[in-house]
N, C-alpha and C positions, 0 to 999 in steps of 0.2 A: 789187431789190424790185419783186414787181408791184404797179401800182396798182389802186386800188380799182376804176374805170374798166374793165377790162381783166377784172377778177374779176366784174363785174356781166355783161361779154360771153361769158364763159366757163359764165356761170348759164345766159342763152339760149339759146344753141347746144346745152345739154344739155335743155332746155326743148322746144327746136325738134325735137328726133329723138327726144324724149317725144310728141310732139302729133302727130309724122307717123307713126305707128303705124295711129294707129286710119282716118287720110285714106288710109292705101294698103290698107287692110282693106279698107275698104268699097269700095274702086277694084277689091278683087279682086286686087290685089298684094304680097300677103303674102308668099307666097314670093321675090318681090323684097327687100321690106325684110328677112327672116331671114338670106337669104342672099348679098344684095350691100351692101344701106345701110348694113343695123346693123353688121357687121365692118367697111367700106369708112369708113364713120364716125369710128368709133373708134381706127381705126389712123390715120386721117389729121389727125385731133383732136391723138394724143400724139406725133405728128411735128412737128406744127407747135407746139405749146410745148416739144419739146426741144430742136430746131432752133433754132428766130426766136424765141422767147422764151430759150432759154437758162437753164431752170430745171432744173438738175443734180443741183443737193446734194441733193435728196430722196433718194440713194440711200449718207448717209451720216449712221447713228443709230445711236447709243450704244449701243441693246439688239438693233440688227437680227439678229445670230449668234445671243445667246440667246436670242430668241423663236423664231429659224428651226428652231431643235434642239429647242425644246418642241411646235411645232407640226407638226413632223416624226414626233413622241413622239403628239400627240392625232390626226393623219392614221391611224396604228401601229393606235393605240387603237379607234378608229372603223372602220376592215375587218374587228378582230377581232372587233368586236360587230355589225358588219354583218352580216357572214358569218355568224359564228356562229351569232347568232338566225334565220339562216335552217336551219341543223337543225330547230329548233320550225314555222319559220312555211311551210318549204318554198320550192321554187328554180322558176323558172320561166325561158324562154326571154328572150334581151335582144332589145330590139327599136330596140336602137341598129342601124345598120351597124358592125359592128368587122375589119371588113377593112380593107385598106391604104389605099384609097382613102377609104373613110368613115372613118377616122380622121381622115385630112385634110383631108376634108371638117368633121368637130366641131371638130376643131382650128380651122379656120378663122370658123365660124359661134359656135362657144362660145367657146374657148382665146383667139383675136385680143381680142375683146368685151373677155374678162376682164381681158386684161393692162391693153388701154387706157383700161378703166371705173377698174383700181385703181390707174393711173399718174395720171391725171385726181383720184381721190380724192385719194392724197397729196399731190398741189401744192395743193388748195383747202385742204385742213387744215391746210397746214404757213403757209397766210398769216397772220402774227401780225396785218399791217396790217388784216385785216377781220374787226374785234370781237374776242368771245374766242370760247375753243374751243365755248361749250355753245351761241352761237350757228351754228356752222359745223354742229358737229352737227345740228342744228333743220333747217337748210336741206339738206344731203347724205343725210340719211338716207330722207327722204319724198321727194326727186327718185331716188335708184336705186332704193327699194321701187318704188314708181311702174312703174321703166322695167321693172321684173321682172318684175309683174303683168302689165302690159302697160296704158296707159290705154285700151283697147278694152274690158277685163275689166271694169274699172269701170263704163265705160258701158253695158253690156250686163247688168248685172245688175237684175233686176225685182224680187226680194226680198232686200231687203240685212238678213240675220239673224247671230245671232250664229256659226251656222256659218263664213261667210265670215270674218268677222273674225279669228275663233280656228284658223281651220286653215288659212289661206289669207295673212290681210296679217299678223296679228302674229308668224308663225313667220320670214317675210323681212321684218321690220321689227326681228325677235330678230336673226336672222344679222346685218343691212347693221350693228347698233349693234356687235356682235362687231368684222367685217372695219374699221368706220372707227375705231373702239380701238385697231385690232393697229398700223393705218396711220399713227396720230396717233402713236405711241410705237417703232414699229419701222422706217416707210416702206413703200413698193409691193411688195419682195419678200418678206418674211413671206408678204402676204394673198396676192400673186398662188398663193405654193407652196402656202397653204392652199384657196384656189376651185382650181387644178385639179387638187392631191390628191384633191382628193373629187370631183372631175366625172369626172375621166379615169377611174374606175372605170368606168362606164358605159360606156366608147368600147371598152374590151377585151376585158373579161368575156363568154364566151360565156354564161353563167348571172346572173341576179340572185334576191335572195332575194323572194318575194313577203310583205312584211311585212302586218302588221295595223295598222287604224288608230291602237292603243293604242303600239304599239313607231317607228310611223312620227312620230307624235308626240313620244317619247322622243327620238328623232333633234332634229326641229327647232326643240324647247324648251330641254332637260335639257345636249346636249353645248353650244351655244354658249354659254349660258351658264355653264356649269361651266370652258369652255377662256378666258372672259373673266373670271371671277375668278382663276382659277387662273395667269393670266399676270399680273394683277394685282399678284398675293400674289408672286411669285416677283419682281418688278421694283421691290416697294418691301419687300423682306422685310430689307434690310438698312439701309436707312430709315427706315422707322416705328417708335417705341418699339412694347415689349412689349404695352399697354395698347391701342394703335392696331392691334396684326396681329388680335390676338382677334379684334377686331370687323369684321375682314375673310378670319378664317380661313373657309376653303370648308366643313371640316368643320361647324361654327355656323350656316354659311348650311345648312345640308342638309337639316334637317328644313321650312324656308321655301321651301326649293325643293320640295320634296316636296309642301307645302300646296299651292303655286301650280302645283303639276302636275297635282294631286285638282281645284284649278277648275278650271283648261283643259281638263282632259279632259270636265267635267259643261257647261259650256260650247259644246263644241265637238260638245257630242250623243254621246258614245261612251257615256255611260250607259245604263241603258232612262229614266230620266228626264231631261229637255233642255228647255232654256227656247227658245222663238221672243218674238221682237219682232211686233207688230204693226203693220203699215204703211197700215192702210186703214180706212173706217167700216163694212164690209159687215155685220159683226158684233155694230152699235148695234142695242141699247143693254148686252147680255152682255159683251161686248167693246169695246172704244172702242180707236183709232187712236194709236198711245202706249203701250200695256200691255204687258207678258212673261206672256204665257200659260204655263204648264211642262205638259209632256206626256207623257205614260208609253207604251211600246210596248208594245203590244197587238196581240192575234189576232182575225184578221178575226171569228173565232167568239163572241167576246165583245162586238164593239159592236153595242148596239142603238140604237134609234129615238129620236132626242132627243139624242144623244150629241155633243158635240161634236170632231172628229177634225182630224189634222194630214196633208194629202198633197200630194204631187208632181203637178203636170200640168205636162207643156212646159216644165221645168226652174223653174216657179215651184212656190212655198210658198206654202198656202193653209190658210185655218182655217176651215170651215164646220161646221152642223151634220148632222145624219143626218135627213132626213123621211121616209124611207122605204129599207123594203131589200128589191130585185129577187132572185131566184133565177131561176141559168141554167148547166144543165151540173153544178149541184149545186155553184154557186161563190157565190157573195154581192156582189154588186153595190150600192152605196151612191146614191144620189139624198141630194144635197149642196141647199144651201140657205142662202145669208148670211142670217141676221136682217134685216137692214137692206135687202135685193134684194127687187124685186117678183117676180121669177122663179128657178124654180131652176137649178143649174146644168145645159147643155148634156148633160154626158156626165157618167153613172154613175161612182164611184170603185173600183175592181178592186182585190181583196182586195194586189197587187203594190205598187200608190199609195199603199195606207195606212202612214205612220208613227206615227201614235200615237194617242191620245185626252186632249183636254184634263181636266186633272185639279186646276189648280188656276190662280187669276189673277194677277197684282200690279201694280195700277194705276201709271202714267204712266213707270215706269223706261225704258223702251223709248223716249223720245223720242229721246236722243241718236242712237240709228240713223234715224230719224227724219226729223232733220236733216241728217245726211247725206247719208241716201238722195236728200233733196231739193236739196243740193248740186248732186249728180252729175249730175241729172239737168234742172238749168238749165245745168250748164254740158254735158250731151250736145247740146241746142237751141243752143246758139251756132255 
């Protein structure tokens, strides 16, 4: 049995090659940590607990066969529909390397990572001695989203909106609860066959499909969790009475997953209407810092003067209003304006910047981004 002790040192060290991420980015050696730390890491992470630790048994569970032949079964499923919908959505060039060498090359930089991120999962899940499972969960799931984003992403973000959230952490915060399920009930080799089933496509394929944001989201919502009920239902289907499968038959769940697919998608902006978070006062006293503006896409030819508009500049999200509109080239140029700013802004908005036009408010929902954002970004200054 490992002790607690030993599992709190096991936290750090993933803690530690979380946090040296973003200190080799900014050093300018990124390309060091992709392709020597983070593999070199990992591999010598799960050497050193099977070796000198001696923790073996993880790779002997009850359901590990059946899961591997269901997840062999939704690997099947998921090229067919990859592939597939790329008839609709159209095929474009890969821009992996898939030659012999850069196979070996992903193999090394992705494949290694993988084995030793879900070798490392499984010994921390399978400790009974530290708490229960929905704690282990609590702790595993926000340390590898974390590592996958990258803690640099984090700190680099200036407008933290619901886009980010919804298309970016809760689709790999969907996956990691998927993979540490399959891990908690089946061990390391399920997940491992399941991450790079789905990676290794990438590394061969002379072709990938260039998907839409609507079907790309299908992908990182809709299959994980249909392949985590679904191995659910099949791993206590001869267990739970009659009364108890209902309420966990997939088919039941499907119209709920369906609702909660219509939000994420309105969420995540694929609508013409999309809420943004407000993170600033520019906007007092129309807008206040806290609020979810919702926004409708619109054509540079319909906004006028007084309007209040949503656009891009230098990767930030900003909400100003219109005070005036430049013509140039027979294009329509925007002169922006916060309420609250003595000056307006710098540079004109180009009919390319504009996303939308504010169209309706809903005071204070938006703090919890908010507070985050302000998280993030005490702990960037440390």
């Amino acid at each position: 049995m490992i002790t607690k002790k030993k599992i709190y040192y096991f936290i750090i060290a993933i803690i530690l090659i979380m946090i040296s991420e973003p200190i080799l980015r900014a050093l300018n050696l990124n390309d060091v940590y992709f392709h020597v730390i983070n593999p070199l890491f990992w591999l010598l992470f799960s050497i050193v607990w099977y070796f000198f630790i001696g923790y073996h048994t993880i790779f002997y569970f009850r359901y590990k066969k059946v899961i591997i032949e269901w997840i062999i079964i939704i690997i099947l499923i998921y090229y067919f529909l990859y592939f597939g919908l790329g008839i609709i959505s159209g095929f474009g060039y890969n821009p992996y390397d898939n030659s012999i060498s850069g196979f070996i090359i992903n193999f090394w930089t992705i494949g290694i990572v993988i084995i030793g991120q879900e070798y490392i999962r499984t010994i921390f899940m399978q400790q009974k001695n530290f708490y229960n499972n929905f704690i282990r969960f609590i702790i595993i799931i926000p340390l590898y989203s974390i590592i996958e984003i990258k803690l640099s992403s984090f700190l680099d973000i200036s407008v933290l909106e619901f886009n980010f959230i919804f298309n970016i952490l809760l689709p790999i915060i969907n996956k990691h609860l998927l993979l540490t399920y399959i891990c908690t009930i089946g061990g390391c080799l399920p997940v491992i066959f399941y991450q790079l089933g789905i990676n290794i496509i990438y590394w061969w394929a002379p072709i990938l499909p260039e998907h839409s944001f609507l079907i790309a989201i299908i992908f990182s919502y809709l299959i994980p969790l249909i392949s985590m009920w679904l191995i659910y239902y099949l791993i206590n289907s001869n267990k739970l009475k009659r009364r108890e499968l209902q309420k966990i038959n997939p088919m039941i769940w499907l119209p709920k997953l369906l609702l909660i697919f219509g939000l994420i998608t309105f969420l995540s902006g694929f609508w013409p209407i999309a809420p943004t978070s407000i993170l600033s006062n520019s906007m007092v006293p129309a807008i206040k810092r806290g609020d979810v503006v919702i926004t409708k896409k619109t054509n540079a030819n319909d906004i006028k003067e007084g309007h209040i508009i949503k656009f891009v500049r230098d990767h930030n999200i900003i909400i100003h209003r219109v005070v005036d509109i430049d013509y140039k080239n027979e294009k329509e140029l925007f002169v922006t304006k916060g309420d609250n700013n003595k000056t307006k802004d710098k540079k004109p908005v180009t009919a390319n910047q504009l996303l939308g036009r504010v169209i309706f408010i809903i005071p204070k929902i938006g703090y919890p981004s908010v507070w985050f954002r302000s998280i993030i970004a005490k702990i960037s200054k440390l």
